[in-house]
N, C-alpha and C positions, 0 to 999 in steps of 0.2 A: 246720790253718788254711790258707786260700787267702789268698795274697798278692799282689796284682797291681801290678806296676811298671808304672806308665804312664810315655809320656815317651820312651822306646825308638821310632825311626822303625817299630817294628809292637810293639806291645805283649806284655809277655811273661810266661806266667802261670809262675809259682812256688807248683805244688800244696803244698806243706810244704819246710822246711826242707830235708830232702834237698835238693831240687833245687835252691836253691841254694846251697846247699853242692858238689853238682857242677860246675853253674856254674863257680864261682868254681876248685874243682880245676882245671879242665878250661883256664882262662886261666891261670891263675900255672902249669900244667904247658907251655903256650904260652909266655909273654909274658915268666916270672919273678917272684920274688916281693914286687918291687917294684909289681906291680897287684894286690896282694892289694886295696886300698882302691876304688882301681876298678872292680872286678870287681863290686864291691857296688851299684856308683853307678849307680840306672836310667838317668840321662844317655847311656851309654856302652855301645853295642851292639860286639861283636868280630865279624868276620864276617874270619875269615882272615886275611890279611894287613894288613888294616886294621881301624882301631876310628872308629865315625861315632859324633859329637855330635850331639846334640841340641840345637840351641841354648835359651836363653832366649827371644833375640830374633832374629828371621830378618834374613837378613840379604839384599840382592842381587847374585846371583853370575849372571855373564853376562847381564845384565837380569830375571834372573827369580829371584821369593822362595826363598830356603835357609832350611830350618828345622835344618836339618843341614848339618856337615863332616864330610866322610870325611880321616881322618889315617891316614897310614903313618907305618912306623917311620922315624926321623932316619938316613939315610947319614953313613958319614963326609966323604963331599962337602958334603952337605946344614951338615954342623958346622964343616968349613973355612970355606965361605961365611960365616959368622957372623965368622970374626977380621976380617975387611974393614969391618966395623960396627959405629961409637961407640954406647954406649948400651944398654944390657940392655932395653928397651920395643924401639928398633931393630931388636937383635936375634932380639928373639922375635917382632918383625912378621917380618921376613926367614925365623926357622926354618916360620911357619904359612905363607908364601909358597911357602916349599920343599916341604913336607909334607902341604899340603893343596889343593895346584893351586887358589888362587884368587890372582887378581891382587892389588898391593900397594895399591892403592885400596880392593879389596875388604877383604882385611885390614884396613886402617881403618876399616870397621864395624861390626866386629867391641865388642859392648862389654863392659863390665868383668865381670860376671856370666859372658860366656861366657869371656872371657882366663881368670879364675879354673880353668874348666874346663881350658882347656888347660895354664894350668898343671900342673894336677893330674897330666896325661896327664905332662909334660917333666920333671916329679917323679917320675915312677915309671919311664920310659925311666932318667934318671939313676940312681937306686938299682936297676933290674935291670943296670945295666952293668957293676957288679965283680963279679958274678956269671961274666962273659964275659971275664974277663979286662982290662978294660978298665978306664982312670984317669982317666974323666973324673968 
């Protein structure tokens, strides 16, 4: 059965399960196996070192429509920055500020449908990080 995820900034065909089942091998052997759930989610394209959203709702990044954020992974820079900032929304504006090179206006229009998204992504950085050694 052909399956086609739409929704991916170029659409991405999935002849039969195999392939995504590779897929998905092929990020959790990158990422960790805390993108097992992402991996799945057409929203989220991996392309190396970053993973681009898809938004719901585009958004304007340098004057011009986003239909997509590109996120990198969180530095530990990137998560000090965040002890300086009251408020878990704060927060997670400042980590997309960090991680997704758009200004913190811009991050504000960001809405709730796509923050869902990113959570999703800050959820699964968290659970691949005791993987690494790491106690966050």
């Amino acid at each position: 059965m052909k399956e086609v995820f739409e929704g991916i900034a170029h659409a991405v065909d999935f002849p039969d399960d195999a392939d995504l089942q590779a897929r998905v091998a092929t990020i959790i052997a990158q990422w960790g196996d805390g993108f097992e759930k992402v991996a799945r989610n057409p929203r989220f394209e991996f392309d190396g070192d970053v993973i681009r959203i898809r938004l719901w709702k585009p958004i304007k990044v340098a004057g011009e429509d986003a239909d997509e954020l590109t996120m990198r992974e969180p530095s530990l820079d990137d998560l000090q920055k965040l002890d300086s900032v009251r408020g878990a929304i704060a927060q997670t504006r400042r980590l997309i500020v960090s991680t997704c090179s758009v200004t913190d206006r811009e991050a504000g229009l960001i809405g709730l449908r796509d923050m869902t998204l990113i959570g999703l992504l800050t959820e699964a950085f968290t659970a691949a990080a005791p993987a690494t050694g790491s106690t966050l």
